[in-house]
N, C-alpha and C positions, 0 to 999 in steps of 0.2 A: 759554778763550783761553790761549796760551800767555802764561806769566810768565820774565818777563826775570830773568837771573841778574843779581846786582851785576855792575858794571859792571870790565871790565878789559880793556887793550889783546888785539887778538886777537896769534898768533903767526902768523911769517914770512909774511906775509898772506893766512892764514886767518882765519877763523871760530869763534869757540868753539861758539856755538850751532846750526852748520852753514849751507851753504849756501839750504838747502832755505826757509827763514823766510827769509832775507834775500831769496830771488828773489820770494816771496809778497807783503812790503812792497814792494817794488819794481814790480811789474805792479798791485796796488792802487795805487800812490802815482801811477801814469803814468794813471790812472783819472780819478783825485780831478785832481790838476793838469791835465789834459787840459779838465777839465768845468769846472773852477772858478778857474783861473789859479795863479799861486805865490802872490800875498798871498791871493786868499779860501780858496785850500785851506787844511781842516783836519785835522792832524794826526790827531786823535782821530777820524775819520771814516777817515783812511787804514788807522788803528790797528785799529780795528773793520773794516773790508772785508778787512783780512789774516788776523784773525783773532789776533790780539798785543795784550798790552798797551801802551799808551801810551810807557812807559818803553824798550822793545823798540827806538822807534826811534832813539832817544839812544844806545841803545847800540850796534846797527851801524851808524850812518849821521853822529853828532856831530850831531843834530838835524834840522832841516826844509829849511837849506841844501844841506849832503853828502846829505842823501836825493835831494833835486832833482838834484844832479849825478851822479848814482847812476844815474837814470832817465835822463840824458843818454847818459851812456854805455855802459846795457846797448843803446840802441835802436842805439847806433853801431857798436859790436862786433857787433851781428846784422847791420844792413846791410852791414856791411863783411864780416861771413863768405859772404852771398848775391851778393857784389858778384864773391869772387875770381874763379871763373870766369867772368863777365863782362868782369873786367882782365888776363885772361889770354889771351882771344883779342883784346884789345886791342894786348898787347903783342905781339904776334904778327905785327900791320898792318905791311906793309912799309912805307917813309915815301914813295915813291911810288906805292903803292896809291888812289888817292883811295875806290873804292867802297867798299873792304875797310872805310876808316875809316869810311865812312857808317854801314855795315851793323854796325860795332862800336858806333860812336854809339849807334843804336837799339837795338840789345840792353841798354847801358846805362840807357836809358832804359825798356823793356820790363821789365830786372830789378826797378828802385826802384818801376815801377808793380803787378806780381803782387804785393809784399813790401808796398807801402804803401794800394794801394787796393784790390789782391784780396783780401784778408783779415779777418776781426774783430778778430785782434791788430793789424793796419796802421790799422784805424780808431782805435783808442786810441793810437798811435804817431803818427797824424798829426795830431791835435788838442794833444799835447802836446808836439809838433814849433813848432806853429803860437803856440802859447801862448809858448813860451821862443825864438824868433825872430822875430818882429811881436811881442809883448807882447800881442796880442788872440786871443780864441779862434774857431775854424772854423766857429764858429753862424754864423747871417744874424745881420745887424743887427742885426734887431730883438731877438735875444735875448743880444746882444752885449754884455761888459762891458769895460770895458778895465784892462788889469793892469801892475803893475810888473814887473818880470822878476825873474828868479829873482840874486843878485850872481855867482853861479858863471856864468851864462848864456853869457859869450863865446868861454869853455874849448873848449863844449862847439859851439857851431856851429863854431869853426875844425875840431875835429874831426872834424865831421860833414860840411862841406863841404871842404875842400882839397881831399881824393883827388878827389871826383869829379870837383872843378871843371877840378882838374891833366888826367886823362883824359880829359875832354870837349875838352878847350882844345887840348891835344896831337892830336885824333884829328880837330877842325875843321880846326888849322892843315895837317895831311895831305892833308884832304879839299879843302881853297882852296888850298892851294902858297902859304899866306902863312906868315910867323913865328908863332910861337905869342905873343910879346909884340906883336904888331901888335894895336892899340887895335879895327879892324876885325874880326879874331881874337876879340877877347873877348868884344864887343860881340854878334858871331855866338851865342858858346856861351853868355853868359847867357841870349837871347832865346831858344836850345834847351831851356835847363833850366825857363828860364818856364814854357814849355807847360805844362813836368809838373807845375808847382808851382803855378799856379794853379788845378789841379783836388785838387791833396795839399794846399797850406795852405790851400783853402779848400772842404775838401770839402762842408760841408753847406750851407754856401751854392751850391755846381756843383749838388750833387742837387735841392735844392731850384726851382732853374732849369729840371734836365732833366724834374723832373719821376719820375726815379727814386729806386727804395728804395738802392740802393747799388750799386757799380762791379764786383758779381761778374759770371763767366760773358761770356755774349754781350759785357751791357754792356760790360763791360771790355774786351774784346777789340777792339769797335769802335772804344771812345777809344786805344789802341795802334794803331791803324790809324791813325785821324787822325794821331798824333803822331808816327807813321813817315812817315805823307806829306806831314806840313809841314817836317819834318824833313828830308826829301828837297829839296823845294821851296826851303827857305833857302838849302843849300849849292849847288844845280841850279847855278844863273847865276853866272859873277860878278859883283862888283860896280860900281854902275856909276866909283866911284872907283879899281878895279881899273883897268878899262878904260882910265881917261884915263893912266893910269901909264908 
């Protein structure tokens, strides 16, 4: 195992002991907290699946809190690099486009689904996703425990949700010619993001259901389909409080 040097601030925020260990604890630690919450995970378990000693994470991380918000923020930083050109042809939507924003909608949603449930790294992303916003893990029930959250916890979802929520919100209000602050507006695009997040923070209870091993391939493709055509479906009509307007 690698042995931690005594401990000293890094410089201009770097690494002393490189990159490379700190990304290793970090994708174990999203492992271990994924599977076992932030109070039962253990350190020493993280320690061992990185491949470091114990002390190792004391010293890049200031212990098992900053490790946690560590793994908040590699997973945001990655979705948010897979997202830009997704927010790019977003920004693009003229504001009386209505399709244009639909079909940016959906691509948004298409990107978080390749990235969160096409993947083996998306499956360790979304269980530790699920873990530090519900405070419960993606099992079914039955092997369900329920956890305290991590205290870093709310850093890290305002992080991870603003952008999206802003660009979904902004490309509904296009798609309905309502205000993007209309209560109706919001109401719309969280019931958008639902979709996807009822099959990502609760994916093994979804497979479990479907009856599948996991969301590659076909599968996958198919629940994109759905979520593009309900996603159609919400914005199609107005609403019927539109109407009496």
């Amino acid at each position: 195992m690698e042995q931690a040097s005594p401990r000293r601030r890094p410089t201009a925020g770097g690494y002393a002991r490189g990159d490379e260990v700190r990304r290793r604890i970090i994708e174990a630690a999203l492992r271990v907290f994924g599977e076992n919450g932030y109070e039962r995970a253990s350190t020493r378990q993280i320690a061992t699946e990185a491949g470091v000693n114990p002390p190792a994470l004391q010293y890049y991380f200031d212990g098992k809190d900053g490790l946690h918000q560590a793994c908040g923020q590699y997973i945001a930083d990655h979705i948010s690099q897979r997202l830009e050109a997704a927010y790019a042809v977003a920004a693009a939507v003229k504001p009386d486009d209505a399709a244009a924003a639909v079909d940016a909608l959906c691509n948004i949603i298409d990107t978080l689904a390749d990235l969160l449930l096409g993947s083996a790294q998306g499956e360790g992303w979304s269980r530790f996703i699920a873990q530090s916003q519900t405070g419960v893990s993606s099992q079914p029930a039955a092997q369900r425990q329920t956890e305290e959250s991590s205290p870093g916890n709310s850093a890290f979802r305002q992080s991870m949700n603003a952008k999206i929520q802003s660009e979904c919100t902004r490309l509904v209000s296009i798609a309905t010619g309502r205000a993007a602050d209309d209560v109706r507006t919001k109401l719309q695009t969280i019931a958008i993001i639902g979709q996807f997040a009822a099959f990502h923070l609760r994916r093994d209870s979804s497979l479990a259901l479907l009856g599948w091993p996991d969301f590659y391939g076909e599968r996958l493709q198919m629940l994109k389909e759905i979520l593009r055509s309900q996603t159609h479906a919400i914005l199609k009509h107005r609403l019927a409080s539109d109407e009496a307007v």
